[in-house]
C-alpha positions as CSV (number, residue, x, y, z in Angstrom):
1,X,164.5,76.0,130.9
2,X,163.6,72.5,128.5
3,X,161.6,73.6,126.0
4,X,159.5,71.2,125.7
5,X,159.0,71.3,129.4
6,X,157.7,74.8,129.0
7,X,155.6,74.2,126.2
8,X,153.8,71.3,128.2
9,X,153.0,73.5,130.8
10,X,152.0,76.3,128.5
11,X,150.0,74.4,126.1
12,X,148.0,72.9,129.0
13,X,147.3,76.4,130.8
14,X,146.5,77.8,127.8
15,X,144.2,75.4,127.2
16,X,142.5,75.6,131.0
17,X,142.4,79.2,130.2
18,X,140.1,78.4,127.0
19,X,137.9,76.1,128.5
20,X,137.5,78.8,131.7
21,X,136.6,81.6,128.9
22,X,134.4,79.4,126.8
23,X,136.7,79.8,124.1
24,X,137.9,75.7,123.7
25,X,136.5,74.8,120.3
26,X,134.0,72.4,120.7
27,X,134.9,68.7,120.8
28,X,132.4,65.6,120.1
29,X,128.6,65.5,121.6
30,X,129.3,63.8,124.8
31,X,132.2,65.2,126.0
32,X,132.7,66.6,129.2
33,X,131.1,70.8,129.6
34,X,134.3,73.1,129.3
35,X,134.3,73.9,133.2
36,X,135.2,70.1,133.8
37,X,137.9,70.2,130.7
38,X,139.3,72.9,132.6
39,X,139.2,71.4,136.1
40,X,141.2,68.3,134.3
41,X,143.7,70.2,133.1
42,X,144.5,71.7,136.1
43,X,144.5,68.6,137.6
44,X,146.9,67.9,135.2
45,X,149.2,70.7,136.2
46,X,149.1,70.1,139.9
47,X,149.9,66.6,139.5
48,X,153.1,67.8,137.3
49,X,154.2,69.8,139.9
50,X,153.6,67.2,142.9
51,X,155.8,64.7,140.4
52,X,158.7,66.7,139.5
53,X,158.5,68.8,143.2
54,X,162.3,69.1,143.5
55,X,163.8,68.6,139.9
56,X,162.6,71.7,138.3
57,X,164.9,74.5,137.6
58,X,164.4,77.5,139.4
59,X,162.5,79.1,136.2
60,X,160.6,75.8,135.7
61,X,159.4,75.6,139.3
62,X,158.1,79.7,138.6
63,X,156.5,78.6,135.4
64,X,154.7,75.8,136.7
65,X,153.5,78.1,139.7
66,X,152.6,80.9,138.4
67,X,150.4,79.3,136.2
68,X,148.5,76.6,138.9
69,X,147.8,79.4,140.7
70,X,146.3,81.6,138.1
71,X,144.4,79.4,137.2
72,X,143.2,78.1,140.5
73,X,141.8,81.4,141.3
74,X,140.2,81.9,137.8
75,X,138.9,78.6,138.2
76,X,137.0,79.0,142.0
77,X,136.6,82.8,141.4
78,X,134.0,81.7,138.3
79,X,132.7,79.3,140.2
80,X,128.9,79.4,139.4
81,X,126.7,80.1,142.1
């Protein structure tokens, strides 16, 4: 696996899974609630994935995965109602 392809990948799930606990230290007044920051971010991801869709190495590819769809189903299973 890159490195540094893992580390992107990482950073920015971590990061969705911060702003989906509440946890993402607070930025300036005006920016965007944390539910939003985390919707980006997964945006982010998926659009990663629909970019590099065949270039990945195997262990890349399950990275990337595994951590869209965590995150997807964090992300509609806190949905607020």
């Amino acid at each position: 696996m890159n490195p540094h392809f893992g580390s992107l990948v990482t950073g920015l799930a971590h990061q969705a899974d911060q702003a989906l606990n509440g946890t993402l230290p607070s930025g300036t007044p005006g920016d965007p609630p944390p539910r939003e920051v985390a919707r980006t971010l997964i945006d982010t991801l998926g659009m990663l994935e629909t970019k590099t869709r065949g270039q990945l190495e195997a262990d890349e590819q399950q990275l990337l995965t595994t951590a869209l769809t965590a995150l997807r189903f964090r992300f509609v299973s806190t949905e607020p109602k």
